[in-house]
N, C-alpha and C positions, 0 to 999 in steps of 0.2 A: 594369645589374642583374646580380645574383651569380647564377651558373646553375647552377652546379655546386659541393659541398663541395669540394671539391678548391680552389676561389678563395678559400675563407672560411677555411679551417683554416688557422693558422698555426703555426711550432711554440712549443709550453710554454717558459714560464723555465726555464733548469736542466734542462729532460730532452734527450738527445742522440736525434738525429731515427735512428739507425739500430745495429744489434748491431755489434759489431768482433770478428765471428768470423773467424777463423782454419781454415777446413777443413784436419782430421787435425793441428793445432798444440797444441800444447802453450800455455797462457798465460804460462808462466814459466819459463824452463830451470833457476832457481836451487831450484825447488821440488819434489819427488818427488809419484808419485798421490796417493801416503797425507798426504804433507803438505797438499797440494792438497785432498782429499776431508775431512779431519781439520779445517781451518780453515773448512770452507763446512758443519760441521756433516750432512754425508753419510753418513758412514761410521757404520756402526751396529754390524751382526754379521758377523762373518767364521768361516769353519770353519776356514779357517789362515792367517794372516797371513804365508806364503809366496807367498801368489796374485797380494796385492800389487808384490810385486818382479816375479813377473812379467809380472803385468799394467807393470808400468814400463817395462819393458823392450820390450814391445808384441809381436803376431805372435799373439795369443790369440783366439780366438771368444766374448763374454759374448750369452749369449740373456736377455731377457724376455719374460714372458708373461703376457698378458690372457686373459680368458674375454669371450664378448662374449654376455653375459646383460642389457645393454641396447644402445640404442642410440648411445651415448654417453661419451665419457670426458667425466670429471670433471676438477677442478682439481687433486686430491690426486694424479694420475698427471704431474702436472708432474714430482714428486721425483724418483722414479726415472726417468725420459723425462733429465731433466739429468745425473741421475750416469751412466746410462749415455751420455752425450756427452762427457762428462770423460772414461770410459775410452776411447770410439772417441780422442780426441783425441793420446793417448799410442800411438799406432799400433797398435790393436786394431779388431777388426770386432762388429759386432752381428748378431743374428738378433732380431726381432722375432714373437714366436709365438701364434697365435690360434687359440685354444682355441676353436672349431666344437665339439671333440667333448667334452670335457670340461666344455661349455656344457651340455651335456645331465644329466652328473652331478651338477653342484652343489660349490661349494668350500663346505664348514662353516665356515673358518677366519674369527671375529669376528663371526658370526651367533649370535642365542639362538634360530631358529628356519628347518625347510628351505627351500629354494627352491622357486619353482614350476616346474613343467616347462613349456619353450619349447618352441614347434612347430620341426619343422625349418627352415621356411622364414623364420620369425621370425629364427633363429639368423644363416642369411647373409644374411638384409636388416643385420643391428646388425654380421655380420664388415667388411660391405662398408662398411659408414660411420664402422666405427673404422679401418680400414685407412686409408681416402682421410683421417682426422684426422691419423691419427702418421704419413702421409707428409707432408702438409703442416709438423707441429710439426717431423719431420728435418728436411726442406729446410730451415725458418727457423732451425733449431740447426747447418747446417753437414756435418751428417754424412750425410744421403740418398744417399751413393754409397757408405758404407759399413755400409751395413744391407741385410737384406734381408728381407722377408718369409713367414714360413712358416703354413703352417693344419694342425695337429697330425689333420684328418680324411682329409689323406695317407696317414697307418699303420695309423690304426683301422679306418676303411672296409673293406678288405682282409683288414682281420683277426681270426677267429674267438673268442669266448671260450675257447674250451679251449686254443688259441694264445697268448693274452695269459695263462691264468693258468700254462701250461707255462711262460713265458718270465720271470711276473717273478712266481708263488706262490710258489717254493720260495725265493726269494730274501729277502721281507721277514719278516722273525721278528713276531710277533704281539705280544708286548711291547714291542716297540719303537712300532708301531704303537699301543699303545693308550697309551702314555705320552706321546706329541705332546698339547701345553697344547689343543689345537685340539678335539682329539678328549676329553679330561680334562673340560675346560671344558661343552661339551653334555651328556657322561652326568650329572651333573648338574643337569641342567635335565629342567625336569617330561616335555618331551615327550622327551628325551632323544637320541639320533642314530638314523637308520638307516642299514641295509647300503651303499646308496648313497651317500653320503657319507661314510661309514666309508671305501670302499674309492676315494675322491678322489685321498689320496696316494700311493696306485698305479699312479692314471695319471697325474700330474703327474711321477713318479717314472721311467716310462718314457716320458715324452714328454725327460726329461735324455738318458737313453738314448739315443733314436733320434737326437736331435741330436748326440750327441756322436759316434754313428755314422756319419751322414748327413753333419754338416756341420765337425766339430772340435770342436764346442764343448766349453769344457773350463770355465767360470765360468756361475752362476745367479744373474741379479740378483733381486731384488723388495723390495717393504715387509717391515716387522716381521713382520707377520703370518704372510707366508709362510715365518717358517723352520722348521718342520716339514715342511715338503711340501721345502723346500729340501735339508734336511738328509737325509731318505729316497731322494733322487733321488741324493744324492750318494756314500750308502752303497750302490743298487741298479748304477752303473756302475763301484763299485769290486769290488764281488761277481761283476757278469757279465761286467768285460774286465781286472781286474787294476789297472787304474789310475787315479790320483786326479784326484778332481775337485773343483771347490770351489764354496762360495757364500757370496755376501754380501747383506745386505738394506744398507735406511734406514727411517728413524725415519720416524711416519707426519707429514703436514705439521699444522700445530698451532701457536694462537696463543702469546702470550708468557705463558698462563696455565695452558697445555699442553692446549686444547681444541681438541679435530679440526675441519683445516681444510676440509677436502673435500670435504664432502658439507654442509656448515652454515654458510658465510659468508655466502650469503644473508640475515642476518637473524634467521631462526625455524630451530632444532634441525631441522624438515623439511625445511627446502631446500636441497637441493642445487643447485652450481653446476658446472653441464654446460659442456662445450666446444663441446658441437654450440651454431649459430648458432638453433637451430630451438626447441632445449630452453629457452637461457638464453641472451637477448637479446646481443649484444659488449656493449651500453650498459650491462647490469647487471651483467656484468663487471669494466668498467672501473669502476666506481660502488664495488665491494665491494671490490676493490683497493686504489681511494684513498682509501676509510675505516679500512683498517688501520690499529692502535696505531703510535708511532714502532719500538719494538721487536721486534715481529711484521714490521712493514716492512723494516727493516736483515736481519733473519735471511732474508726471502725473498729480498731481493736477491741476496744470497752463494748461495740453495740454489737460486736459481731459473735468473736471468739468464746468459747469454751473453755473461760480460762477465769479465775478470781480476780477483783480486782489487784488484789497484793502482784498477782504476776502482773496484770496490765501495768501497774507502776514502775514493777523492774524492766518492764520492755521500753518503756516510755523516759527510763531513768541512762539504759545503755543508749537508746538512742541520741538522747540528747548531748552524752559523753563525745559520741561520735557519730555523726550523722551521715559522714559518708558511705561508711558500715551499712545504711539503711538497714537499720534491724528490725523496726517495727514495721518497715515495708515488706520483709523479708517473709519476717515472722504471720502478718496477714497474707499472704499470698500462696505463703507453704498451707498454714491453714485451712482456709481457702477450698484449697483444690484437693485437700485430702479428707476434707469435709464433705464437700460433692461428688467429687470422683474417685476417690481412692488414694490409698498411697502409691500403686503403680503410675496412676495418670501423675499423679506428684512427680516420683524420678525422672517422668521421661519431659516432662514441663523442665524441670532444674535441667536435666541434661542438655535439652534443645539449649536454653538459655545460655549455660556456659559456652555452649559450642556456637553460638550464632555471636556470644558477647567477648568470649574469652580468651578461647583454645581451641580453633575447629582443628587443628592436629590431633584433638583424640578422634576424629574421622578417620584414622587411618588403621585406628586401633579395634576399630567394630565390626562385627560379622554384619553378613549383608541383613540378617533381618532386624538389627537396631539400628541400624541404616535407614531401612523403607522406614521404622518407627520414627524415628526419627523428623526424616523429611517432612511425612504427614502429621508433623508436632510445628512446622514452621509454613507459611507461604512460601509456594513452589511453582518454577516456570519449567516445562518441560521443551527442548528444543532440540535440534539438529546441529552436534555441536561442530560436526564436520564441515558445516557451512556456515558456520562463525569463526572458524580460523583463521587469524588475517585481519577480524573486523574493530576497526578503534572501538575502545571502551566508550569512547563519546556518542559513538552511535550504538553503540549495544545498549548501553543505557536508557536510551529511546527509544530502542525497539522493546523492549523488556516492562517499559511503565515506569522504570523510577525516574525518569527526567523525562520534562515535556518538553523541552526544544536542545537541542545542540548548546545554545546558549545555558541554557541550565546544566545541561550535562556538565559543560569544562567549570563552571563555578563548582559543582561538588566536587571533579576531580580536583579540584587546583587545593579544595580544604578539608573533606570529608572521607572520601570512599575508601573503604577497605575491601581484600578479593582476599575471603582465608585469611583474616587478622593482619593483612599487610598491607600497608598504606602506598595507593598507587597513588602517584601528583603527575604525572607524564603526559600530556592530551594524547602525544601520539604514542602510546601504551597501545599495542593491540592486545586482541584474545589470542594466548598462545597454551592447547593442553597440556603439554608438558611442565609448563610454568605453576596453571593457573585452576587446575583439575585436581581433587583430591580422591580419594578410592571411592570406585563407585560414580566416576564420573560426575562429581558435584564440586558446581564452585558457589563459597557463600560469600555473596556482596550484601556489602554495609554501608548507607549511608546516612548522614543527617538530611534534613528538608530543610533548605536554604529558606532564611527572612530575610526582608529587610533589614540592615543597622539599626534603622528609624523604629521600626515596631519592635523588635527582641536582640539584644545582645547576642552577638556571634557568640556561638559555643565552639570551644576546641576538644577535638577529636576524642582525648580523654574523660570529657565529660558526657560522652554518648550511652554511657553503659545504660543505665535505664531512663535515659530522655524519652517523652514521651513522640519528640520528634528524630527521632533513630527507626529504621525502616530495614530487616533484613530478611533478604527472599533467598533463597536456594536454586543455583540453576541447577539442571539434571540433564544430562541427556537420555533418551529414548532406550528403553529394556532391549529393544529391537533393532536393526537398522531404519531409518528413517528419512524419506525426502519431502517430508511434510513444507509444507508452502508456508504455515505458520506457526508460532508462537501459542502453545495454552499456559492460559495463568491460572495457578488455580491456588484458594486459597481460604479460609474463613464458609465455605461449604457454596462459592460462588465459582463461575467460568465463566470467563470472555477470550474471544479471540482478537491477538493481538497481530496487525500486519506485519510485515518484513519491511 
């Protein structure tokens, strides 16, 4: 008997089982930063393309900085989390900076409306669990001995407002300030800005500052967005010590149709796809990853991976041979998730997948507890399967979530559903356990999301494997006996209850 994921996973066609990083290396001696950054589609905005050279040359400090107004980073902090590894790689150091107190202010930049104020205590529960994230994501990038950690509630703490506005009021000219797109952008809008947020890139401006003081830094990385706060920070330390300082952003991440990746690959424009394990499942991860377009795939490989271009070519080279292979989907997604969570959360993502896509018969082959792993790697409905026996799949389906009317139900039976890899077409198919149960009381249903003709090309059944419209839940029944009146679905770190 299989007892552990570790016995079952084995590796993907085509994806290599581990990064070929190079700590503090270069991937190419033949190749300069900017050539380097320029082909992986990084390089965005620069204040002077002298910073380049010497970032080449290496011996530089580049800081970036998060606010931790969740608990969580996101997928879109991959970009920059990479380009600032390309630079460590050319012999430079990072400073990684958390904004504790700046958390409290509010950044306006790419909001049409302000933030809520956190508690304080809120603020260092979300420092402490993005900290222990981007240390984990350095270690897996190679660079965790060359970064270091900083929390910008160091200088503020200590220090007065008539201190802070002695040190950097007279410095920022008000026009300058009011012409940042950031700041342009809100007065404009109905509710328009307040003082608080107004006065954002003064402290982002002086947090350039104190690091440049405290610690060398002479380079600002971030997204697009931030180059206003970028650009302010960079005039407030050439004003208060004389000398230059630079910044560069990247383009925010975004499919091959230029729709933000970040916060929306999930699915639905609302969901965001978190890197905490807690927020957003590795399995749903891994799942959003390998339904990327082929072109959106190629590009994140080059902006993502930890890997030389020469590989990004050969991944880019099998895929193209064969695409159905999805290799470079494969290959991002294994990545991916052994980047942010590990290699175990890796196996048990691959495992769910085969068994949700492939072969749920190796379910019979697993001890119960890569079973419960398992489960809580997929959306799951827990139910009383005793009072589902008997009941047409047309109506289970409807009571379960994945069809909203009976009418829907029979159109995915008549084209789509599978129970355990088997394709039921029967309307009057009922629930039967003996059938339809595999160890452990789990039955996995598959289906596609029925379109129109008119809007998408029917898909057949074989094309479901990573369709990004293929949907598979796991029923369970109850550890216990059960005459529960409903339905929980639980799944993606939400519950609702669903009626009988």
């Amino acid at each position: 008997m299989i007892t552990s994921l570790r016995q079952l996973v084995t590796k993907s066609a085509g994806v290599s089982s581990h990064f070929h990083v190079q700590p503090h290396s270069k991937y190419s001696e033949s190749l300069s930063l900017k050539q380097e950054l320029t082909e992986r589609h990084l390089l965005h905005q620069v204040t002077d393309e002298t910073v380049l050279d010497l970032l080449q040359t290496g011996g530089q400090t580049v800081y970036m900085g998060i606010d931790p107004t969740g608990n969580s980073l996101h997928s879109g902090h991959l970009k920059p989390l990479s380009y600032l590894a390309h630079i460590i790689r050319y012999g430079n150091k990072g400073v990684l900076l958390l904004g504790g107190a700046t958390a409290r202010i509010g950044d306006p930049s790419g909001r049409d409306s302000e933030r809520s104020v956190l508690p304080e205590e809120t603020i260092k529960h979300n420092s402490t669990d993005i900290e222990q994230s981007l240390r984990s994501i350095t270690h897996s990038l190679g660079i965790s001995d060359r970064v270091i950690f900083v929390n910008n509630e160091d200088w503020y703490n200590p220090l007065s407002i008539l201190d802070f506005f002695s040190q950097v009021g007279s410095a920022m000219r008000l026009s300058l300030m009011l012409g940042k797109n950031s700041v342009k952008r809100r007065m404009l809008l109905p509710n328009g800005l307040n003082f608080q947020e107004f006065s954002y890139q003064a402290f982002q401006a002086y947090d350039f500052l104190q690091l440049y003081q405290r610690y060398g830094c002479t380079v600002q990385l971030g997204g697009a967005d931030q180059w206003g706060n970028i650009t302010a920070g960079c005039d407030l330390v050439r004003k208060k010590t004389g000398h230059s300082v630079f910044g560069l952003t990247t383009g925010l991440l975004v499919d091959s149709k230029g729709n933000k990746l970040g916060k929306s690959m999930g699915g639905h424009p609302d969901t965001v796809l978190w890197l905490s394990s807690s927020k957003t499942a590795p399995y749903t991860l891994y799942q959003s990853f390998l339904r990327l377009d082929d072109v959106t795939c190629i590009e994140l490989v080059k902006q993502l991976l930890p890997i030389s271009l020469t590989e990004v070519s050969l991944i880019e080279r099998d895929h193209i041979a064969n695409p159905s292979v999805r290799v470079a989907q494969k290959q991002l997604a294994s990545d991916v998730i052994r980047m942010v969570h590990g290699n175990d959360e890796l196996r048990k993502a691959e495992l769910a997948t085969r068994i949700a896509f492939e072969d749920p018969s190796h379910m019979n082959e697993m001890g119960e507890e890569s079973i419960s792993e398992l489960i809580h790697s997929l959306p799951y409905i827990i139910l009383s399967l005793q009072e589902q026996i008997g009941v047409l799949w047309v109506d289970l389906l409807v009571r379960i979530g994945l069809a909203s009317t009976q009418e829907n139900a029979l159109s995915i039976i008549s084209k789509t559903l599978k129970i355990n890899g088997t394709r039921i077409n029967n309307p009057n198919e009922v629930f039967k356990p003996h059938q339809h149960l595999l160890r452990g009381d789990i039955s996995i249903v598959k289906i596609a999301i029925i379109v129109l003709p008119s809007q998408e090309e029917e898909k057949s059944t074989k094309d479901l494997e990573y369709d990004s419209k293929c949907e598979t839940t796991v029923l369970k029944g109850p550890s216990k006996p059960s005459s529960a009146s409903t339905l929980t679905k639980r799944g993606k770190g939400r519950e609702k209850k669903l009626k009988k």
